[in-house]
C-alpha positions, 0 to 999 in steps of 0.5 A: 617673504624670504630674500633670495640672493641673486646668482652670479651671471659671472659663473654662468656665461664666457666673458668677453670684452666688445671691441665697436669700431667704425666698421664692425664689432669685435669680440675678444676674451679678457686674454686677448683671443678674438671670438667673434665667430663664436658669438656673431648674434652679439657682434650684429646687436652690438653694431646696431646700438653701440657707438664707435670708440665704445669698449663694453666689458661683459659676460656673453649668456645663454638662456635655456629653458629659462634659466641661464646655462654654463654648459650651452655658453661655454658651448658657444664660446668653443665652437666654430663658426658654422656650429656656433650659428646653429647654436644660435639660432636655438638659443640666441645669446644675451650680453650683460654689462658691468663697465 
């Protein structure tokens, strides 16, 4: 049976760092700006499992018709509030954790 080389989730999502604090959690990317908005079905999940005081980095992804798509991550990274929960309700993200 042939290897298949696994593709990288780095090149297929909008990464972000996941701030937990005692109250909430935030979302900034590696450069600093805060896209929380952006990704709120995260910022819940986070908040439910995360303790406070943790710091996860990852890459926030989005499923499509079950392969992972650039295209609708970078959509949500980009968008508004509003526009981002519409996005969400269709194609809900996903975080994967390196450290």
């Amino acid at each position: 049976m042939p290897h298949e080389t696994p593709r990288s989730l780095e090149n297929d999502g909008h990464r972000l760092v996941m701030h937990r604090t005692a109250d909430t959690t935030r979302c900034h990317t590696r450069s600093g700006r805060t896209v929380t908005s952006a990704w709120m079905d995260l910022d819940v999940a986070g908040q439910a499992v995360l303790r406070p005081g943790t710091v996860p980095d990852g890459e926030a992804v989005v499923w499509v018709n079950g392969q992972l798509s650039f295209s609708a991550a970078q959509a949500r990274g980009n968008s508004t509030a509003r526009r981002s929960a519409a996005l969400a309700a269709e194609y809900p993200a996903n975080y994967v954790v390196w450290d």
